[in-house]
C-alpha positions as CSV (number, residue, x, y, z in Angstrom):
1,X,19.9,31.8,18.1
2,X,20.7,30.1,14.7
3,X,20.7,32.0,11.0
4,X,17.7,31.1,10.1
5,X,15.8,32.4,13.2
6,X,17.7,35.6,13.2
7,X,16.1,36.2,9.8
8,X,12.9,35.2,10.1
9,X,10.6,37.9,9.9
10,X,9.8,39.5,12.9
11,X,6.3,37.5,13.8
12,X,7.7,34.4,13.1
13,X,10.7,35.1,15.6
14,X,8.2,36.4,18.2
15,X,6.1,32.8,17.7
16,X,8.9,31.2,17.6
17,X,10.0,31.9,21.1
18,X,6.4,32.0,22.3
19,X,5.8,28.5,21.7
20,X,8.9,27.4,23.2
21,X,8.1,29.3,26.6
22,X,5.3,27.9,26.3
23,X,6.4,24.0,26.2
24,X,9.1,25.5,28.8
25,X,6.5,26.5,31.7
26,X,4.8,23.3,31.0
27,X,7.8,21.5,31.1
28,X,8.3,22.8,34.1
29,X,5.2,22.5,35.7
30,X,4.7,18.4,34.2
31,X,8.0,17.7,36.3
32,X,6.9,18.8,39.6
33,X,3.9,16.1,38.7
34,X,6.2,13.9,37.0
35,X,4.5,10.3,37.3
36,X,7.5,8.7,37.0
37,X,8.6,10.5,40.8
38,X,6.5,12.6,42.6
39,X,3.1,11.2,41.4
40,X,4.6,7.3,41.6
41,X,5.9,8.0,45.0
42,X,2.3,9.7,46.4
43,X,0.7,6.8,45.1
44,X,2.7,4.6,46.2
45,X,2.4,6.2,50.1
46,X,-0.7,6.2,49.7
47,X,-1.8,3.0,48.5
48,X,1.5,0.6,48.7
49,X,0.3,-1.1,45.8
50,X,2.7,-1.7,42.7
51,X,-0.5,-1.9,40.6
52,X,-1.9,1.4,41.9
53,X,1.5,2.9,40.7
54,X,1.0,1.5,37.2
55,X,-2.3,2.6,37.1
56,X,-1.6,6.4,37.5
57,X,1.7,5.8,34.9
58,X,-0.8,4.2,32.4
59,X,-3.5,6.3,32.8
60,X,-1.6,9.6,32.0
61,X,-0.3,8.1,28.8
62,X,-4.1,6.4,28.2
63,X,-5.4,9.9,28.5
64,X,-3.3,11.3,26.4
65,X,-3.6,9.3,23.5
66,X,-7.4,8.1,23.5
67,X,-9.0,11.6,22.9
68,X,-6.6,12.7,19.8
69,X,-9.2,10.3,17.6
70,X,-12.4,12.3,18.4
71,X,-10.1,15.8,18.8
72,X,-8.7,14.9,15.3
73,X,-11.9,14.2,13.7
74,X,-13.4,17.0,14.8
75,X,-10.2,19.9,14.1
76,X,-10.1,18.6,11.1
77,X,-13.3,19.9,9.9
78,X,-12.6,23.4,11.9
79,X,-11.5,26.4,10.6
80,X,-9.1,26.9,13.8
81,X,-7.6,24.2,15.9
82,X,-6.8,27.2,18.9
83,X,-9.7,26.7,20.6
84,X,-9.2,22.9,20.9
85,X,-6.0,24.0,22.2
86,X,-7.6,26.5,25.3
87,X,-10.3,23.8,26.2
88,X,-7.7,21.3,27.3
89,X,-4.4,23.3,28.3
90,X,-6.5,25.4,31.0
91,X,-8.6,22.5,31.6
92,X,-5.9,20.6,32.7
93,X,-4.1,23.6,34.8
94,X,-7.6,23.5,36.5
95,X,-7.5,20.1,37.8
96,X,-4.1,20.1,38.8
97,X,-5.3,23.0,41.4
98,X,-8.1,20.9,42.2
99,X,-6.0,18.0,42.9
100,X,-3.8,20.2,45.0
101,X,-6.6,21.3,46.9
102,X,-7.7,17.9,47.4
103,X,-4.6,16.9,49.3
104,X,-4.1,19.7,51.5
105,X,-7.9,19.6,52.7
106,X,-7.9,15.3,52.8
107,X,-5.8,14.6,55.7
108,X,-8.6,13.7,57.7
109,X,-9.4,10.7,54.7
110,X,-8.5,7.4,55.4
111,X,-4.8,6.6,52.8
112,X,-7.1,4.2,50.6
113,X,-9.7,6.8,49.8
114,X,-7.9,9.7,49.4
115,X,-5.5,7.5,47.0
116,X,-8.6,6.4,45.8
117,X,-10.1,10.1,45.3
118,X,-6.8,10.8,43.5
119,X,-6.8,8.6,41.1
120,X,-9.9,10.0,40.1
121,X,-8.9,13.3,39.3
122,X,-5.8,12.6,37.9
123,X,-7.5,10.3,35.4
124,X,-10.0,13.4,34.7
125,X,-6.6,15.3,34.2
126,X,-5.0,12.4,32.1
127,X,-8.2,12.9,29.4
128,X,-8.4,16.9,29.6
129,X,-4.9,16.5,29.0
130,X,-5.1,14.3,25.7
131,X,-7.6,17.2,24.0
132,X,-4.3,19.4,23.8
133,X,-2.2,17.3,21.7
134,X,-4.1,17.1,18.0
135,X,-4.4,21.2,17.9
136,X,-0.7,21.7,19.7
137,X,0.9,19.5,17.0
138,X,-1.0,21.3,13.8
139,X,-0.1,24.4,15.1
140,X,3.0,24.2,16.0
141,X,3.4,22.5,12.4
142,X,2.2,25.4,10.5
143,X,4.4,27.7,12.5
144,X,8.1,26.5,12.8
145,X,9.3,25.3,9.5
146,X,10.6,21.4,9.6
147,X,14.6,22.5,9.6
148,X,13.7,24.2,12.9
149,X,11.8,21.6,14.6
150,X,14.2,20.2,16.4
151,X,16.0,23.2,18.0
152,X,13.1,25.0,19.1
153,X,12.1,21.0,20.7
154,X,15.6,21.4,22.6
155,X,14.8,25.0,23.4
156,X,11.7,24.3,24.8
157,X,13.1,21.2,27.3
158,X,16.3,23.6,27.5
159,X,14.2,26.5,29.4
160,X,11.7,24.2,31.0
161,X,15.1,22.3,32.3
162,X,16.4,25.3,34.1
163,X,13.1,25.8,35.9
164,X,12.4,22.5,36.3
165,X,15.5,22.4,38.8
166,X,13.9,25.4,40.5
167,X,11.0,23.4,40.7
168,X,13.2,20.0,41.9
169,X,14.7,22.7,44.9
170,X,11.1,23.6,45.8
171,X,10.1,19.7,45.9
172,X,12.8,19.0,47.7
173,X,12.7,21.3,50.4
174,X,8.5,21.2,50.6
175,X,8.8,17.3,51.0
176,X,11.8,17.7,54.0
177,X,10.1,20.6,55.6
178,X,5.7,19.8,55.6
179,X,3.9,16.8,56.2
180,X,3.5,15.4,53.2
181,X,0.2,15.5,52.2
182,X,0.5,20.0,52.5
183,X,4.0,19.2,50.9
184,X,2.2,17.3,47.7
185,X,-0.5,19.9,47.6
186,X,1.6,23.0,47.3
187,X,3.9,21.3,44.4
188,X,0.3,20.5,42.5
189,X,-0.4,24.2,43.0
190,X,2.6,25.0,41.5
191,X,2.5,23.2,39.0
192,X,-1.4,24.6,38.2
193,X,0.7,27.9,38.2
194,X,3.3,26.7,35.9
195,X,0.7,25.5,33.3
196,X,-1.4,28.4,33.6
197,X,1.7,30.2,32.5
198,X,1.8,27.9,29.7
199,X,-1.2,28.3,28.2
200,X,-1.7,32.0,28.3
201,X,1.8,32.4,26.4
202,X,0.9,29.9,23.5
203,X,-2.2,31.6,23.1
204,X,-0.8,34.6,22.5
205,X,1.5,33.7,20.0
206,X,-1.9,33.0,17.8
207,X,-2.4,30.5,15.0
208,X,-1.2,31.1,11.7
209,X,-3.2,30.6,8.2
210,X,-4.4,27.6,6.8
211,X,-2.8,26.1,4.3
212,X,-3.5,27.6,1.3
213,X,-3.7,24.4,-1.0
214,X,-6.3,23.1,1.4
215,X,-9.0,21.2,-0.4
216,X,-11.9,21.6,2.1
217,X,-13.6,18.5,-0.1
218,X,-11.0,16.5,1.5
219,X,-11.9,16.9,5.3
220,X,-13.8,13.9,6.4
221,X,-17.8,14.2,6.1
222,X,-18.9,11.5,9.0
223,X,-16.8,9.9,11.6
224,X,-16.9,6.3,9.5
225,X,-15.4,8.1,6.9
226,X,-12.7,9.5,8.9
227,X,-12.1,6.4,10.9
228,X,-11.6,4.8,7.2
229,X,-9.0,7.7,6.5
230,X,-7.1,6.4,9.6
231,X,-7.2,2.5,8.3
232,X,-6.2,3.6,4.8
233,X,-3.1,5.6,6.1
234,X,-2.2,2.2,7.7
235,X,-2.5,-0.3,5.1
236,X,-1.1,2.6,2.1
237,X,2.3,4.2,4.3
238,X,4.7,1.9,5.2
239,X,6.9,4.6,7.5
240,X,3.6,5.5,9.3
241,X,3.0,1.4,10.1
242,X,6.4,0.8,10.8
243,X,6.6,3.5,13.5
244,X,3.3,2.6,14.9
245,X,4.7,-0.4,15.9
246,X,7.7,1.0,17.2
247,X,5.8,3.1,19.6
248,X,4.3,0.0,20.9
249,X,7.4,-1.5,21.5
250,X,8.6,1.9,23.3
251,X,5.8,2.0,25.1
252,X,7.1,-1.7,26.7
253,X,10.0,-0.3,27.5
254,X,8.3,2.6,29.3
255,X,6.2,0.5,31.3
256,X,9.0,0.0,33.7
257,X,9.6,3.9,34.1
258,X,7.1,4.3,37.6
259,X,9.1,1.4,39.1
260,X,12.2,3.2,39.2
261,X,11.2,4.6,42.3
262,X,9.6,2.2,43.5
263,X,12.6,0.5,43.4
264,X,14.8,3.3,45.1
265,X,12.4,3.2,48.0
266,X,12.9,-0.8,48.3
267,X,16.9,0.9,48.6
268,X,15.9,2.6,51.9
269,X,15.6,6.0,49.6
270,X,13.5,8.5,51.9
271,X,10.5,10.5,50.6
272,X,12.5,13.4,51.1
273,X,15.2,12.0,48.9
274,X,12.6,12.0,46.0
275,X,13.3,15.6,45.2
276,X,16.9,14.9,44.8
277,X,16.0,12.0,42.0
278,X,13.2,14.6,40.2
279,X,16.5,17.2,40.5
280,X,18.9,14.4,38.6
281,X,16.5,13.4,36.0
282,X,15.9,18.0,35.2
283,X,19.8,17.8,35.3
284,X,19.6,14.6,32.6
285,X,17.2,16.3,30.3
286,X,18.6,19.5,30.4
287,X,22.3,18.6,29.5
288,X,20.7,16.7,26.5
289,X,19.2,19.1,24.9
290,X,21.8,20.7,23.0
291,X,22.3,16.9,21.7
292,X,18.9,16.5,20.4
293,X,18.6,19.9,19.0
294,X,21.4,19.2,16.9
295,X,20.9,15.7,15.5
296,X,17.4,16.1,14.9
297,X,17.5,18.5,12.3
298,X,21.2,17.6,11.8
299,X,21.3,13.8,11.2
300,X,17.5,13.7,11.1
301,X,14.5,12.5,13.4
302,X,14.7,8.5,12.1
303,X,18.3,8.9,13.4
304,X,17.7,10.4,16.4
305,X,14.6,7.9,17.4
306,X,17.5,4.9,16.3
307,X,20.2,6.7,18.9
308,X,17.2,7.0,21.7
309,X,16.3,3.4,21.2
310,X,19.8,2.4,21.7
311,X,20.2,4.4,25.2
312,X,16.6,3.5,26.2
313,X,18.5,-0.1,27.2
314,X,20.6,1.8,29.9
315,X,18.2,2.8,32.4
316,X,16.8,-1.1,33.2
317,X,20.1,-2.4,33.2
318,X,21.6,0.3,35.7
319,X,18.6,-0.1,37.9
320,X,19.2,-3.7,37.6
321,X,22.7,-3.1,39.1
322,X,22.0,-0.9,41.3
323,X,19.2,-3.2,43.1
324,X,22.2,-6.5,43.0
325,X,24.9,-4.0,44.6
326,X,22.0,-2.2,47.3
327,X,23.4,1.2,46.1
328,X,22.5,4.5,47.6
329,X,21.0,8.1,47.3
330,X,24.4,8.5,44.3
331,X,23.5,5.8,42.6
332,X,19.9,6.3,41.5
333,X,20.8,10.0,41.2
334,X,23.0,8.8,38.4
335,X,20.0,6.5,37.3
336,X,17.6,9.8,37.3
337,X,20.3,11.9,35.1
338,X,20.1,9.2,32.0
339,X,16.2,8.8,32.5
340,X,16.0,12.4,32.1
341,X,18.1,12.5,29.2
342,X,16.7,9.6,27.6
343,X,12.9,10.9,27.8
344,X,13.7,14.2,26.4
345,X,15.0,12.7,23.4
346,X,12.0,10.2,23.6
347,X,9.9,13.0,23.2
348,X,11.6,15.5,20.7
349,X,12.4,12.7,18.6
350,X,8.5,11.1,18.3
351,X,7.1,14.8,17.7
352,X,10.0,15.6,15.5
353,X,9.2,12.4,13.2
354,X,5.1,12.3,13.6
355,X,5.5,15.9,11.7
356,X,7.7,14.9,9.4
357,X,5.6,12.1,7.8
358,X,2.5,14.1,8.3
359,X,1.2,15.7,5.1
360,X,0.8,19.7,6.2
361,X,-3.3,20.1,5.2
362,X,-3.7,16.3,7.3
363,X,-1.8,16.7,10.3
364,X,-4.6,16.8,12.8
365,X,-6.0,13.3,11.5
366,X,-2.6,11.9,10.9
367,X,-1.7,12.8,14.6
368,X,-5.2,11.6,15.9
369,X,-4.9,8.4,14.2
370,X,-1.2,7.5,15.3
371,X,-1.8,8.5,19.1
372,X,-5.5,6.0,19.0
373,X,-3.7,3.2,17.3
374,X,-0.8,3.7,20.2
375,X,-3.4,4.0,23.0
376,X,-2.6,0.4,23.7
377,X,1.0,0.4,24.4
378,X,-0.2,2.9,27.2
379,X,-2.2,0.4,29.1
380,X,1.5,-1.2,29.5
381,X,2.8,0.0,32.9
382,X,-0.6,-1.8,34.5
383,X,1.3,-5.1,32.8
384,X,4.3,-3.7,35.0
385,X,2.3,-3.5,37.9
386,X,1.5,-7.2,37.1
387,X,5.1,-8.7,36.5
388,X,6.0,-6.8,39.6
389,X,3.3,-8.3,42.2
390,X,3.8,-11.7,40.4
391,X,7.4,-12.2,40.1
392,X,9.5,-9.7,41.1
393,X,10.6,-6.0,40.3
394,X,13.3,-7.1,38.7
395,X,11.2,-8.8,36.1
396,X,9.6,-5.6,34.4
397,X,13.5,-4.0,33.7
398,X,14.1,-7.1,31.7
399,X,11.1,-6.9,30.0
400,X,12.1,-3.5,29.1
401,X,15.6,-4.3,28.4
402,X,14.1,-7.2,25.5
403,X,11.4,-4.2,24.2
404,X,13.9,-1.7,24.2
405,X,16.3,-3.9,21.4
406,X,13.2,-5.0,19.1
407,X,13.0,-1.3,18.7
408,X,15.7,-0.3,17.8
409,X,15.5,-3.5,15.6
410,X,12.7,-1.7,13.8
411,X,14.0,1.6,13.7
412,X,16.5,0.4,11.4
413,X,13.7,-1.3,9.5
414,X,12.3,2.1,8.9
415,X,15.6,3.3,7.6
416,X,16.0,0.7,4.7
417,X,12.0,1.5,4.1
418,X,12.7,5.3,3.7
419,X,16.5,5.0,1.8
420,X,17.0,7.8,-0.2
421,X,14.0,9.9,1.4
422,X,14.6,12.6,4.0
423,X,14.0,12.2,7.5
């Protein structure tokens, strides 16, 4: 625990540690559905389309972007943002049972309806999803001062790390012991579990005041005039453009994060052997977090996002490797361990800096317009599918490869933007 923690007073310690068990059980419970593995591989059996794989990548990330724009609009008139917060993170605990229940009870479906049937509800769970992150990032804004951001972040992937290779065992040994359908259906279950968990301990940490410098004159009368808010930020703050655009270009080289897989099962990889890759990329993200924790608030979050962009090259070009040598299980175990670093600092480092350059009484609109003006970059992984069914697999790791270094090309763009400012 650092200094400042230790001496915060004692409600503020107890939120605190609340809201990062709270990101740990979800943590926990997002990697047992973890598009990138389990869900990429399901769909993948079920379906054998490269598109179809894209699709459930691109839908997750759709879902949870597109309905920050209405959610902002809307919290940003309320007087509390918590019960924006229950609708979609029990919502979306809901339909992960449903979808669990779904699989254990559709055996007797033919592969391309149940795959079909999926999709649905996981699209339905993409959107439920998306309502959580507007009220999440206000609240956890107004609770954890700026300077501690980061390390409760990397306490938060920390925890949900160590459960998350609990959760990796159970995958693991469900997929190598039940046919697979029952196996898929108990790890949705527990991971309905794991986000119930989730939700019920970031209630009950509670939300703290307003702001008390809140001009209520300035909360948006009519959605035209809130969607004009959002084109003003644009045009008037040049860090908010600049990393707008740098999303986009991490969302390219994200498209090519279901195909990972995909390309270990062209390896020969077994469906067993899929728990072993969801238990290297825990392993990744967990040994990172001490990393992240520390140069986030240490060197700052425009660092950090510059240091992510660099390593966000080494995944494509490894896999790239891998697929010219026809490695083995080690091999994309290795691959899975810098993934899962790389997308925990990914994440801490775009919720570290969205705070940052949000003003503390606008946070709900500036985090609604920022995730509906990246919505595109999420359609991305469908353009994967695309390069993948037209050319090759191969081709979507270089596209990522080329995204990954206008990025980090950007990044530093941002830095010369925001010299002298802190970060």
């Amino acid at each position: 625990m650092s200094v400042s923690e230790a001496t915060a007073p004692p409600d503020e310690r107890s939120r605190f540690w609340r809201i990062a068990g709270a990101g740990a059980a979800f943590q926990a419970g997002s990697a047992a559905i973890d598009s990138a593995t389990i869900v990429a591989s399901l769909v993948f059996q079920l379906t054998g389309s490269a598109f179809a794989v894209g699709f459930a990548s691109a839908v997750l990330r759709l879902g949870w972007l597109l309905p920050q724009l209405v959610v902002g609009f809307l919290a940003e008139r309320a007087e509390k943002r918590m019960p924006f917060y229950v609708f979609g993170a029990y919502g979306r605990a809901l339909l992960a049972a449903l979808i669990g229940l779904l699989l254990w009870f559709g055996g007797g479906m033919a592969p391309a309806m149940l795959g079909l049937a999926f999709l649905g509800l996981w699209t339905v769970y993409a959107f439920v999803s998306g309502v959580v992150a507007v009220p999440y990032n206000d609240i956890v804004g107004r609770s954890i001062p700026s300077a501690s951001r980061s390390r409760m972040l990397a306490w938060r992937f920390f925890g949900g790390g160590l459960f998350a290779l609990g959760v990796a065992a159970f995958v693991s040994l469900t997929l190598d012991i039940l046919p697979n359908l029952k196996a898929y259906a108990l790890i949705f279950g527990l991971a309905a579990l794991l986000m119930l968990l989730s939700s019920s301990l970031f209630v009950s940490a509670g939300e703290p005041p307003m702001p008390a410098n809140r001009d209520k004159s300035k909360a948006p009368q009519d959605a035209r005039s809130f969607l004009r808010g959002g084109w003003q930020v644009l045009t008037n703050d040049g860090r908010f453009r600049l990393f707008l655009y740098s999303q986009w270009l991490g969302g390219a080289t994200l498209m090519a994060l279901p195909f990972y897989v995909v390309a270990a099962d062209q390896s020969g990889l077994t469906a067993a052997d899929v728990g072993l890759l969801l238990g290297a990329q825990t392993a990744g993200a967990l040994a990172s977090n001490p990393l992240w924790g520390k140069l986030g608030d240490g060197a700052g979050k425009l660092r950090m996002l510059q240091i992510v962009a660099a390593i966000r090259m080494l995944p494509p070009i490894f896999v790239l490797l891998l697929l010219g040598a026809g490695a083995g299980i080690v091999g994309y175990m290795l691959l899975f361990v810098v993934i899962g670093a790389m997308m925990n600092g990914v994440t801490i480092g775009y919720l570290g800096y969205l705070m940052e350059i949000s003003p503390d009484d606008r946070r709900p609109a500036y985090s609604a317009y920022f995730n509906a003006l990246a919505s595109p970059a999420a359609l991305l992984p469908l353009l994967g599918g695309g390069l993948v069914a037209a050319i090759s697999i191969h081709a979507v790791f270089v596209a990522a490869i080329l995204a990954a270094i206008l990025q980090f090309v950007l990044l530093r763009r941002i830095s010369r933007l925001a010299a002298g400012e802190v970060s």
